[in-house]
C-alpha positions as CSV (number, residue, x, y, z in Angstrom):
1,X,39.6,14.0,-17.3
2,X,42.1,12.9,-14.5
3,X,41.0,16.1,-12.6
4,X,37.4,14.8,-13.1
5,X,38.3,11.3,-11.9
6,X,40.8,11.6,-9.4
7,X,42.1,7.7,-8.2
8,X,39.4,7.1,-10.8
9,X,41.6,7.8,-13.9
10,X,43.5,4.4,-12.6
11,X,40.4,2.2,-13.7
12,X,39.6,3.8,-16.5
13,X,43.1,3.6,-18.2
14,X,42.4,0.1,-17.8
15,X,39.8,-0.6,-20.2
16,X,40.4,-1.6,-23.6
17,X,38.4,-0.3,-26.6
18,X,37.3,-2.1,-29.6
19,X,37.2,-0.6,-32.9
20,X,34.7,1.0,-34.5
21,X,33.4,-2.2,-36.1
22,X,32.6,-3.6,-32.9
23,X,35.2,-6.5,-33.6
24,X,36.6,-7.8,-30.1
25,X,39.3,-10.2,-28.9
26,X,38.5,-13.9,-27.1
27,X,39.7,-13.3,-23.6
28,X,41.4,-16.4,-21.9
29,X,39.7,-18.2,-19.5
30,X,42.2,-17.3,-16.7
31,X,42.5,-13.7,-18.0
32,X,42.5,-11.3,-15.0
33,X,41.3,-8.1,-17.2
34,X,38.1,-6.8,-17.9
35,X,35.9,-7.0,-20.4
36,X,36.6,-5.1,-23.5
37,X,33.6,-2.2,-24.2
38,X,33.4,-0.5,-27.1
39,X,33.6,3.5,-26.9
40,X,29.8,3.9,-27.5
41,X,29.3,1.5,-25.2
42,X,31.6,3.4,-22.3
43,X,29.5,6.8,-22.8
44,X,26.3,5.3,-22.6
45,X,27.4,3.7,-19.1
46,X,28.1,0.5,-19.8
47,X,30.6,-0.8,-17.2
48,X,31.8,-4.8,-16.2
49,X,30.7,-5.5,-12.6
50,X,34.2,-5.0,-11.6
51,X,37.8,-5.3,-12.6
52,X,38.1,-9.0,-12.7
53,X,34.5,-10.2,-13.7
54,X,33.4,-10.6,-17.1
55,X,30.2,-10.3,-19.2
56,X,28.1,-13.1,-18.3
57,X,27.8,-15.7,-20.7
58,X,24.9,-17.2,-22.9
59,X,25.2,-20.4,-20.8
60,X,24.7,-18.3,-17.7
61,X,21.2,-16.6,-19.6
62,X,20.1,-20.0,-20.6
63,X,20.4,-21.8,-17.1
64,X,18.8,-19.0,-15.5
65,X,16.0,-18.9,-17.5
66,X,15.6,-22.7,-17.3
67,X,15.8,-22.6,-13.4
68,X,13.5,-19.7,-13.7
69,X,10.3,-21.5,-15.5
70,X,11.0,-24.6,-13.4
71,X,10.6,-22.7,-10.3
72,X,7.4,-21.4,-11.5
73,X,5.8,-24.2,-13.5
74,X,4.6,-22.4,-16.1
75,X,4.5,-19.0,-14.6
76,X,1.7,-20.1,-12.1
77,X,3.8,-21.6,-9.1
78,X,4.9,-18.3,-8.1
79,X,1.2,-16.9,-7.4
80,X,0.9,-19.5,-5.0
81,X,0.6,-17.2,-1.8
82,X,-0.5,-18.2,1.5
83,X,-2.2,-16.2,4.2
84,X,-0.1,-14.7,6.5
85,X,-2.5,-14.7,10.0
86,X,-3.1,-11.4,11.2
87,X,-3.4,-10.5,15.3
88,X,-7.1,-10.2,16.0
89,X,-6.3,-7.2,17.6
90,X,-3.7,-5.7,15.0
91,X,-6.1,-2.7,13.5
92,X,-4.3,-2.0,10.4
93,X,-6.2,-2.8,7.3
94,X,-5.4,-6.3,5.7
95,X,-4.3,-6.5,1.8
96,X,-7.1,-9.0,1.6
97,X,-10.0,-7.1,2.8
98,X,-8.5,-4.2,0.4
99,X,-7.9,-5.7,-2.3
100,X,-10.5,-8.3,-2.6
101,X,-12.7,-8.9,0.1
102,X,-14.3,-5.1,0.4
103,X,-14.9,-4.8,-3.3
104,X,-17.8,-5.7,-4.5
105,X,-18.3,-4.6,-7.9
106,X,-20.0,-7.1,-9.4
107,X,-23.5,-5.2,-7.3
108,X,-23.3,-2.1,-9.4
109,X,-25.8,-1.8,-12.0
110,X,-25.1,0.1,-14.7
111,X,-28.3,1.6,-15.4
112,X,-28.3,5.1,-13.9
113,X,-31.0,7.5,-12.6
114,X,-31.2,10.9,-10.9
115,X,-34.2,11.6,-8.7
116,X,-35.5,15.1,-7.1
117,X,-36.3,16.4,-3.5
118,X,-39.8,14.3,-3.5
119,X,-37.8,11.1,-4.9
120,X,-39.4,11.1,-8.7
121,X,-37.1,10.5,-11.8
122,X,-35.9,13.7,-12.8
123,X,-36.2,13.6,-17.0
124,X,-33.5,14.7,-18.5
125,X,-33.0,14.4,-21.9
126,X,-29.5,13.1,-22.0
127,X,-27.0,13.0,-24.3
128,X,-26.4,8.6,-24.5
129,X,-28.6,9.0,-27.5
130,X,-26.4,11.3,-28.9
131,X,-24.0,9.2,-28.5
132,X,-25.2,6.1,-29.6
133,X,-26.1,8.2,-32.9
134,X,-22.9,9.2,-33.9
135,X,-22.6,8.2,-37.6
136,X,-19.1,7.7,-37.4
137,X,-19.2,4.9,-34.7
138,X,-20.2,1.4,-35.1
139,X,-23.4,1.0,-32.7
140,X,-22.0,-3.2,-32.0
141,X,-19.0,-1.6,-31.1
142,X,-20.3,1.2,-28.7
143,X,-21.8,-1.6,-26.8
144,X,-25.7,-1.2,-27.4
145,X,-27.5,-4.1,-26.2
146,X,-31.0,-5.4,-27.5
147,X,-33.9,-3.1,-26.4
148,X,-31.1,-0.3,-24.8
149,X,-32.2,2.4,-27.9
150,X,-35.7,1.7,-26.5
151,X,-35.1,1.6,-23.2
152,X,-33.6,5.2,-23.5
153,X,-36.0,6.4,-25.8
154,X,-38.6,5.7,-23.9
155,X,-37.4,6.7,-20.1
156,X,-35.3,9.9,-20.8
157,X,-33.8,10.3,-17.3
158,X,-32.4,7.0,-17.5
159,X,-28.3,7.0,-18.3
160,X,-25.9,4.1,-19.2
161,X,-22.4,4.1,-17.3
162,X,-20.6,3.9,-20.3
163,X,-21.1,7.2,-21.6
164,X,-20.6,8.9,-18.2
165,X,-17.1,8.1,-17.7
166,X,-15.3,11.2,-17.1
167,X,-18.6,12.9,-17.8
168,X,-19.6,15.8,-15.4
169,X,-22.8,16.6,-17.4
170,X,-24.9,14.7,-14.6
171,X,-23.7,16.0,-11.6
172,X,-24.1,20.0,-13.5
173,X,-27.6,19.2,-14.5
174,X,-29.3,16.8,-11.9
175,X,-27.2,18.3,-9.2
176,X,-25.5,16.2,-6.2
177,X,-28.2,15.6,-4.7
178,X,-30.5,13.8,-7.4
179,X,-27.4,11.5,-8.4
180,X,-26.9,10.4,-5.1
181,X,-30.5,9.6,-4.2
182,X,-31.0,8.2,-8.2
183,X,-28.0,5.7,-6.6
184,X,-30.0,5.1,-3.4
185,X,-32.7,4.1,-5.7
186,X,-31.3,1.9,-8.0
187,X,-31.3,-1.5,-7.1
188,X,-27.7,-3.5,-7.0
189,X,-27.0,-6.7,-8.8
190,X,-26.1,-10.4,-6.6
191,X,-22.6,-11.1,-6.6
192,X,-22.7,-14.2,-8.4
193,X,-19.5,-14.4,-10.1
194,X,-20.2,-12.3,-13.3
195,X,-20.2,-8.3,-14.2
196,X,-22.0,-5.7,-15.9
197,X,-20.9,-5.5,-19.2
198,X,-20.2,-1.5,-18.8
199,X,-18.1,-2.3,-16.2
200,X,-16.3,-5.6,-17.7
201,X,-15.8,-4.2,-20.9
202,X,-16.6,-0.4,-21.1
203,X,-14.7,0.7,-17.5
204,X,-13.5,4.4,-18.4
205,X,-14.4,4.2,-21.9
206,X,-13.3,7.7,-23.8
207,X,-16.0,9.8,-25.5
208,X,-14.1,9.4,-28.6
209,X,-13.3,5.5,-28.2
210,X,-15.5,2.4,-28.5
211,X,-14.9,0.2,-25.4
212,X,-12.8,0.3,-22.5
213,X,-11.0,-1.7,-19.8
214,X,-11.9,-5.1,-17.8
215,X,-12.9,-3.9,-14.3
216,X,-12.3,-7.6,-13.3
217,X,-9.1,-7.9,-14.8
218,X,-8.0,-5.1,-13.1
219,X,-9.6,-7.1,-9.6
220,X,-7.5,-9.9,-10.5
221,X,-4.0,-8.2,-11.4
222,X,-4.6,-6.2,-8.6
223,X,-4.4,-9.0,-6.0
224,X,-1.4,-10.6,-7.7
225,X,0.3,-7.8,-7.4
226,X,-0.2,-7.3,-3.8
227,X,0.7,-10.6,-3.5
228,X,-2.4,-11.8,-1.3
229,X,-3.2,-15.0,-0.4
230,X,-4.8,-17.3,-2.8
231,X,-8.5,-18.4,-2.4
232,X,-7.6,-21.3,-0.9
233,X,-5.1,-20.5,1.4
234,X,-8.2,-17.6,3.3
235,X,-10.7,-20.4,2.9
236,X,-8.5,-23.0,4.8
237,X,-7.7,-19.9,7.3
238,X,-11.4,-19.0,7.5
239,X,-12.8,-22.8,8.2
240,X,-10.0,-23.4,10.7
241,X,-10.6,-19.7,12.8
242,X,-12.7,-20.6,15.8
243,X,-15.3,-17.7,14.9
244,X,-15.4,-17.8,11.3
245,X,-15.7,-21.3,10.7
246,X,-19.4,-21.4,11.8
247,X,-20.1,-19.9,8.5
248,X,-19.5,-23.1,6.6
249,X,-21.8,-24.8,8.8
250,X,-23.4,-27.3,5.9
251,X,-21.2,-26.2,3.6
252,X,-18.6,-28.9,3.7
253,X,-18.8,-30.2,0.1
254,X,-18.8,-28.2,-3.5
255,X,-22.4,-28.3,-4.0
256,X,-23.7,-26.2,-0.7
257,X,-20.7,-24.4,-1.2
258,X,-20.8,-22.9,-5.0
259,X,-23.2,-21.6,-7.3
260,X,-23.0,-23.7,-10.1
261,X,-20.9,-26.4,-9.3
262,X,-19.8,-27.0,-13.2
263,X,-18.4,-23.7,-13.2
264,X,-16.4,-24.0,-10.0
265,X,-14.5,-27.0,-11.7
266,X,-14.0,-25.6,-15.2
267,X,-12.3,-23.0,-13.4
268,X,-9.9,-24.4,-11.2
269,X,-9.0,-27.1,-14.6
270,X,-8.3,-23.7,-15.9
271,X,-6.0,-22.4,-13.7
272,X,-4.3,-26.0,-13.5
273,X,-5.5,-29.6,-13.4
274,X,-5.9,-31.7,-10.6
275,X,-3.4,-33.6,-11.3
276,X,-0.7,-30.8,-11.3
277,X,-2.0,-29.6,-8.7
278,X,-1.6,-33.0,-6.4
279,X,2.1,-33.2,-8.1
280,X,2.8,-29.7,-6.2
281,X,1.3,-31.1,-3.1
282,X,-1.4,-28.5,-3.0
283,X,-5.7,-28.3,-4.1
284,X,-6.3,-26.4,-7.3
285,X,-8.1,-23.9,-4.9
286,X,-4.5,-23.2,-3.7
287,X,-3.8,-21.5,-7.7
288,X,-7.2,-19.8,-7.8
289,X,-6.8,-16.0,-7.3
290,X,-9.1,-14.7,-3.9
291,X,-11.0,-12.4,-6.5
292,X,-12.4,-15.3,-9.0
293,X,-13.0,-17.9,-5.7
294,X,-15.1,-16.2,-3.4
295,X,-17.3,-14.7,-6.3
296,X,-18.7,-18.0,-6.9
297,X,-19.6,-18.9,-3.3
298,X,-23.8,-19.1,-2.4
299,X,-24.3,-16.0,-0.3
300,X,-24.9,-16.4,3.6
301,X,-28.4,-17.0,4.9
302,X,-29.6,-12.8,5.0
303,X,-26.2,-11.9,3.6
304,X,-24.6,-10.6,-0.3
305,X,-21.9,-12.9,0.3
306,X,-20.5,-16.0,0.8
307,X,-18.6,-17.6,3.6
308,X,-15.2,-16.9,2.8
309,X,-15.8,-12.7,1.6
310,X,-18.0,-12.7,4.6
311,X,-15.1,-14.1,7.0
312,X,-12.7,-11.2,5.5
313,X,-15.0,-8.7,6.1
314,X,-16.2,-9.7,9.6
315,X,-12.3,-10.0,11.1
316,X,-11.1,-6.6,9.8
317,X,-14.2,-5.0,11.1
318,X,-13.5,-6.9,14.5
319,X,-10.0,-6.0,14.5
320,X,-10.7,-2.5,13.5
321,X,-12.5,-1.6,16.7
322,X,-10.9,-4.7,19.2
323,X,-7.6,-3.1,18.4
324,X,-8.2,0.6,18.7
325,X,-7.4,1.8,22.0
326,X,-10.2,4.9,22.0
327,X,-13.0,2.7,21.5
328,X,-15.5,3.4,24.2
329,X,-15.9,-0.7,24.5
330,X,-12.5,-1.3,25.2
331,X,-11.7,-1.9,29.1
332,X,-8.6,0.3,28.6
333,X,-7.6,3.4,30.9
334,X,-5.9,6.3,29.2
335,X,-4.2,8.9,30.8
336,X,-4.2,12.1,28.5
């Protein structure tokens, strides 16, 4: 051990083991030795900080916790991000546009179709009938909707998503090429705030399973964990930029800004009420995740999206070719 240890063994001879049951000695307050450990506790690596600091105590856990949920109120405070202005000619892509602003999920249908070289359906017998026949699953719980047994029977090379997950059965059979022109095809939802149900509650589903994951959920943690700005803090960014803030042009109050008005509010009173929200000094728009807020904006005159998605989009693509140096536009000379 000492040849192990070396100046080590000095520290180690210091510490004082408990008995087998566990029982330990008070130490006194002004006591300049460590805590006591118990010999299980020394081989599976428990150590003190250091030689004269001791365990902390349960008044130490209990004010850290209380200083804890006052600094978040309620766990939402701390999700209160603001928007970090980016250079209009820094290139690099933003967390915003990545994480919120460039996905658009809520346009994908989840009726799918394969078509041939002269653009007809190609008509498959698939195997979501087989599926949906399986006499040990429950056909509520493998997500059948009203009229989607008929709509299969009766239009063979049509597919749902949610028994294609994983599933290469459509690109061996239709080939490539017929799945990506049955996608240029198919025509994609409006963005209005609400999912397919394949995707919002059958994302990835197993073969052997009957739903899956929350495509939107996953939106939402996804921000947050990025730590982007909340839908508030782009908005107020978007309306004050000198380009961007044309596209609120008539916009100014909640009912030429939102779809459904009702909706907007029964969402922020969700995320906290108006008058917590004035108590922090903020809007409730300042707690609403970027994700849930600029799904519910009216889309753009000739546009998918609203104002504050379509401001995200328009400055990274901007700063994507203002900022790169080889872009035929730029008034730069390079010396290779």
């Amino acid at each position: 051990m000492e040849a192990m240890l070396g100046e080590r063994m000095s520290v180690v001879s210091k510490l004082k083991f408990v008995d087998e049951m566990g029982s330990r000695k008070r130490m006194p307050k002004n006591s300049k030795s460590r805590s006591e450990i118990s010999q299980l506790e020394y081989e599976l690596g428990k150590r003190p900080h250091d030689e004269d600091m001791r365990r902390p105590s349960r008044k130490f856990f209990r004010d850290h916790k209380l200083r804890v949920e006052h600094n978040t109120m309620r766990g939402i405070q701390s999700r209160v991000t603001g928007h970090e202005t980016p250079h209009e000619q820094e290139p690099s892509i933003r967390n915003e546009f990545a994480t919120a602003g460039y996905r658009m999920h809520g346009q994908i249908s989840a009726l799918m179709k394969a078509m041939n070289d002269e653009w007809k359906l190609i008509k498959h017998q698939h195997s979501d009938l087989i599926h949906a026949d399986d006499p040990d699953t429950d056909a509520n719980e493998e997500g059948l909707m009203p009229g989607e047994r008929e709509m299969l029977e009766a239009t063979p090379g049509l597919g749902k998503m949610k028994y294609n997950f994983f599933d290469p059965e459509w690109v061996h059979t239709k080939g490539p090429g017929g799945c990506l022109r049955g996608a240029m095809k198919s025509q994609q939802l409006k963005m209005d705030g609400t999912f397919d149900k394949d995707l919002q509650h059958m994302l990835f589903k197993p073969d052997n399973w009957h739903h899956g994951v929350d495509l939107f959920a996953i939106n939402i943690a996804r921000g947050r964990e990025h730590g982007i700005g909340t839908y508030g803090a782009l908005k107020r960014f978007c309306k004050s930029h000198d380009i961007y803030k044309k596209f609120y042009i008539k916009r100014a109050n909640d009912a030429n800004l939102f779809i459904n008005v009702d909706q907007i509010n029964s969402i922020r009173n969700m995320y906290i009420s108006k008058a917590n929200a004035q108590k922090a000094g903020k809007h409730q728009d300042d707690f609403i995740d970027l994700y849930v807020g600029m799904q519910l904006e009216k889309h753009m005159d000739g546009a998918t999206v609203g104002p504050t998605a379509g401001c995200i989009i328009a400055e990274q693509f901007v700063a994507l070719k203002s900022g790169d140096r080889f872009w035929f536009e730029n008034q730069v000379s390079h010396h290779l």
